[in-house]
N, C-alpha and C positions, 0 to 999 in steps of 0.2 A: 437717493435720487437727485440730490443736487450736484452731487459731482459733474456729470454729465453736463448739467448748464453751464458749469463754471470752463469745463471746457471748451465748449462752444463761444461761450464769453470770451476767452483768451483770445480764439481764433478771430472773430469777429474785431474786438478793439483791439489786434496787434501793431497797426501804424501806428494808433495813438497812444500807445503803450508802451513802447520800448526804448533802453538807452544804454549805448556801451559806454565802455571805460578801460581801464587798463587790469588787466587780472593781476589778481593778488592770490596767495597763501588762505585758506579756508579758516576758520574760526566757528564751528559750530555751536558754540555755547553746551551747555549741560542738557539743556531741556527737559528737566526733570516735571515729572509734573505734580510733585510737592505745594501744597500752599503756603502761604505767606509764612515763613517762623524768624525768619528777624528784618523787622520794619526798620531799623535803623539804618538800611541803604536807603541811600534816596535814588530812586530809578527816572533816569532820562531815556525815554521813547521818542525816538526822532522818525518823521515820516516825508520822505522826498517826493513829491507828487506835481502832476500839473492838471489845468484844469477840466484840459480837452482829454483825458484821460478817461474812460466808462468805467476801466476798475479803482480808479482811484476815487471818483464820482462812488461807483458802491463801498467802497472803505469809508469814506469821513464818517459818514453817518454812526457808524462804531466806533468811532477814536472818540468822538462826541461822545457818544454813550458812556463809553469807557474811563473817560475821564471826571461824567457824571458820576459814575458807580464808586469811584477810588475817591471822591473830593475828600481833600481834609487827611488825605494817606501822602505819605513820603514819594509822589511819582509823576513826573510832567510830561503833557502830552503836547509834542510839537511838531507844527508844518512847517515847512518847507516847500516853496516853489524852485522844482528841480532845475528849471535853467537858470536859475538865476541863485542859487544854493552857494555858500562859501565853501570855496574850495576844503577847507579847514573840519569842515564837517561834513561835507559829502565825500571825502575822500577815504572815513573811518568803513562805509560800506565794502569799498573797493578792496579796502586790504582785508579784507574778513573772507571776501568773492573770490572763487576760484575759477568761473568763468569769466567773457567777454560781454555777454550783450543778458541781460537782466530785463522782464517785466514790472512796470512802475504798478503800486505805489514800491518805494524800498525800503523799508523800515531796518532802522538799527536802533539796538537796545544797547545802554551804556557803554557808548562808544563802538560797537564791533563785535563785543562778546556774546551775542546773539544777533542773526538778522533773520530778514525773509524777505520776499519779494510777491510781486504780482496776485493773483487770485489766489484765496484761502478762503475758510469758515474766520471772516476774519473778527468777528467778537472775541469769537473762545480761544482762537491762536492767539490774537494779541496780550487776551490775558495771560494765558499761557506763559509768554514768554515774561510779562512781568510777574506774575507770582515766582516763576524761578527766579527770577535775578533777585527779587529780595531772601529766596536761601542762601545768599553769597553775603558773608559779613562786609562790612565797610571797611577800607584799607585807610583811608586817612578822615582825618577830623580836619572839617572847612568851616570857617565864621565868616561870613559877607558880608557888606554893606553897601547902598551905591545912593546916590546924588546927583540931581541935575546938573548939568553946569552949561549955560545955555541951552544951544541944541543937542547940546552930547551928556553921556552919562561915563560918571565917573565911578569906576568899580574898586572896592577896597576888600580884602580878603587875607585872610591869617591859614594858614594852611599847615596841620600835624601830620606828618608822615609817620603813617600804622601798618605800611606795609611788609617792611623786614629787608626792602631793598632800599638802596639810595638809587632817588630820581632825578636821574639829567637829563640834558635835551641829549647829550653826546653818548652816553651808554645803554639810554630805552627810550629816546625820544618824546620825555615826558616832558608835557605841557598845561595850564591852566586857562579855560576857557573861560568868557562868559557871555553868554545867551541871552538876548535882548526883546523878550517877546510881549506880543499883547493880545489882549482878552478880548478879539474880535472877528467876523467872520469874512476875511478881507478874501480868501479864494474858497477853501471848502471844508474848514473847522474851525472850530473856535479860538484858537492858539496859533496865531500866525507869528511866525520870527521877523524880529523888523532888520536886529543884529548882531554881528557878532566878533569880538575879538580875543585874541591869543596870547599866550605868551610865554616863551620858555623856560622851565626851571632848571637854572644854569647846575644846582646840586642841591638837595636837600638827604641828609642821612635818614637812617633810620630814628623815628622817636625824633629829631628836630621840628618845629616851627618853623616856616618861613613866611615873611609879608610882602603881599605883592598888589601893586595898583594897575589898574587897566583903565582905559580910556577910550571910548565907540568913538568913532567918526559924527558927520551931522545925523541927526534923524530928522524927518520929512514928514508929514500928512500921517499922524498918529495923536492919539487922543494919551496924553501923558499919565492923565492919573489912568489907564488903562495898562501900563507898562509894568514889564514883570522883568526881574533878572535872575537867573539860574547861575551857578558857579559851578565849575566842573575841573579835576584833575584827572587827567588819562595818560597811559604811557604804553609802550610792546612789552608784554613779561619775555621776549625772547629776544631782546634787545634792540637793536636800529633796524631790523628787519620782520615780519609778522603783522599781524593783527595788533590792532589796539586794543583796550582794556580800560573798565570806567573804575578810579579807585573810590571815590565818592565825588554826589553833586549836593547840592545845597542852596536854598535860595534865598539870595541876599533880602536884608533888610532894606528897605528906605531909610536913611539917616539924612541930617541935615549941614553937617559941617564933616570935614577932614577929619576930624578926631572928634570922637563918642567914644563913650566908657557905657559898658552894659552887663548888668542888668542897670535902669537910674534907679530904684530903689533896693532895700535890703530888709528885711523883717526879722526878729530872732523873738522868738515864744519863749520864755524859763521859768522852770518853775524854782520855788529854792531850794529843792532836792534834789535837783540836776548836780551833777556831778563833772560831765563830758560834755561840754557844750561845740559841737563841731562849727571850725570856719566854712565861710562862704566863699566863692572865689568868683570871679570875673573875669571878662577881660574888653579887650579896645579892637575898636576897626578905625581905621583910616591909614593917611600916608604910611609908607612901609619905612621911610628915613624919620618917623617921629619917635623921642624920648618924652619923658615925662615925669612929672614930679605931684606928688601927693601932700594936702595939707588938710588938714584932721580939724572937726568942729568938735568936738567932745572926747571928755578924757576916758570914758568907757569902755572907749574899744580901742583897735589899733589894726592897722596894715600894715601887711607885708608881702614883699617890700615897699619902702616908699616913694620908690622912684624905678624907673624899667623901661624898655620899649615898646614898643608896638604890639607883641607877641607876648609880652610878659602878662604874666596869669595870675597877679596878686590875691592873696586871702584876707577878709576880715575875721577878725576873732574878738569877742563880747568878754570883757572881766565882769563877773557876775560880781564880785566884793565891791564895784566900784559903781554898782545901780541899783537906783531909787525905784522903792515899790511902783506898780502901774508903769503907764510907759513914757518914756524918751525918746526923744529925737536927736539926730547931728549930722552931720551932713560931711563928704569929700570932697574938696575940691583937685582936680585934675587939672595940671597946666603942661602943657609943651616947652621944652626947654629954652626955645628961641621964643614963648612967651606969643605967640600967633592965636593958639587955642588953648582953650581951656571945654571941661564940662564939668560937672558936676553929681553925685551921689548921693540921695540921704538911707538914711541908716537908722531902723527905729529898735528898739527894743519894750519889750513887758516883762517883767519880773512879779509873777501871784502865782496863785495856783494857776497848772495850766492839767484841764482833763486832757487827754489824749485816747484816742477812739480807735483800734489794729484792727484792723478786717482782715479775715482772711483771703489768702489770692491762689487762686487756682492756674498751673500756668501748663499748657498743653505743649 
């Protein structure tokens, strides 16, 4: 019986409703309606909306919702005020659209590879479209971090390509975003974009790492510790022409200098029956032109390598002959090779008995 309303709705707000654009190539997504089986995409849901809009008015209230129900899951829920929307990202709708003139609100799901538009059941569709997107594995590993720097934010990000293609701007139009939002109810949810900027990835091969720094513009009349940054790579799988496609997003850390090593600590449990004792690995965010160099507090353990880039993933590894019952401490130090920054690591070890507790996991 609600169908009917919702039609009548359509008709009634269609002034304040509608916006063309240029058609594109279609992108239906899967829409399988599967639930959740692998959380490790992170799912960005974008909603282009205004406010004089009555169906966009009956949608927030469910993105809210929706965003309630998932807190603390792999998935951001973001507005957008459609006239004033970056090109950059309101344009991933278009190329997915195979028509001309669209009912607002417009929702696109990781980039393009699902959308929808205007009046729906729109709780259970919007879940919908995000429970499918995470039956899509993640195509690249992203590490973020970002930084005030006056008015602007400064975005750091390490980015592994797990797709099996190489991404260019010149062969699939792939690019790295990142999305500058904050946890307030400035038009009609609680996730309003403040900004956003781009950047092309000139090649990355398959199984490469690449670092890449991004820089917003000023921001203006925003409450800072309320600010959130998402990172995002997307590209066409059908090359310079198509729909886009979200290969994974990720949301940056707050960090406080150019160069951070993380995890800052390291814990290793041993018992002296251990045998295998496996390395830990890490890695850095900041400038994408920084090297760096490793210098060791204690003779226990060791890194490798000792020195590397931006993207480099070193392991620690614990010599159990070379530690004292109970535990120790020692600590990393990281520096930059032009000697600008530095941070630092500590690194504890216990050597006693250690119980260890297996539960069983049931995994559907």
């Amino acid at each position: 019986m609600r169908r009917p309303f919702g039609i009548i709705m359509l008709l009634s707000l269609f002034m304040a409703s509608t916006i063309s654009g240029t058609a594109m190539s279609k992108n239906p997504g899967t829409n399988d309606s599967t639930a959740s089986a692998n959380p490790t995409r992170f799912v960005v849901f974008e909603a282009f909306m205004r406010s004089t809009c009555g169906i966009c008015n009956a949608a927030a209230p469910n993105i809210d919702q929706l965003a309630q129900d998932y807190h603390g899951l792999p998935v951001v829920f973001l507005e957008y005020d459609v006239d004033n929307a970056p090109y950059s990202r309101k344009i991933r709708f278009w190329y997915s659209y195979s028509g001309t003139t669209v009912m607002l609100p417009m929702i696109v799901v990781d980039s393009g590879n699902q959308i929808d538009h205007g009046y729906t059941y729109f709780y259970y569709a919007y879940k919908w479209m995000v429970d499918d997107a995470w039956t899509r594995p993640a195509q690249a590993d992203i590490k973020a971090g970002w930084r005030r720097d006056g008015d602007k934010i400064v975005i750091y990000a390490t980015v592994k390509n797990l797709s099996g293609e190489t991404l260019s701007s010149s062969g699939n139009s792939a690019a790295i975003h990142a999305i500058v939002y904050e946890d307030a109810h400035v038009k009609l949810t609680d996730h309003f974009v403040r900004k956003t900027v781009e950047k092309e990835i000139s090649n990355l091969s398959p199984d490469e790492t690449g670092a890449f720094t991004l820089e917003t513009s000023n921001l203006s009349d925003v409450v800072w510790e309320n600010l959130h940054v998402i990172v995002l790579v997307d590209y066409r799988p059908n090359g310079s022409s198509g729909a886009y496609d979200m290969l994974q997003a990720a949301e940056a850390l707050q960090i406080n200098t150019p160069f951070t090593a993380l995890p800052n600590s390291f814990s290793f449990m041993i018992d002296p029956a251990d045998t295998n004792i496996e390395p830990l690995s890490m890695n850095f965010l900041g400038l994408d032109s920084i090297s760096w160099t490793a210098v060791q507090n204690g003779a226990w353990f060791s890194i490798t390598p000792p020195s590397g880039t931006i993207t480099t993933q070193p392991a620690i590894s614990v010599d159990k002959n070379n530690l004292s019952a109970g535990w120790q401490q020692g600590s990393i130090t990281f520096t930059s090779t032009d000697g600008l920054y530095s941070d630092q690591v500590t690194v504890s070890a216990f050597l006693g008995s250690v119980k260890r507790v297996y539960l069983p996991v049931s995994i559907k």
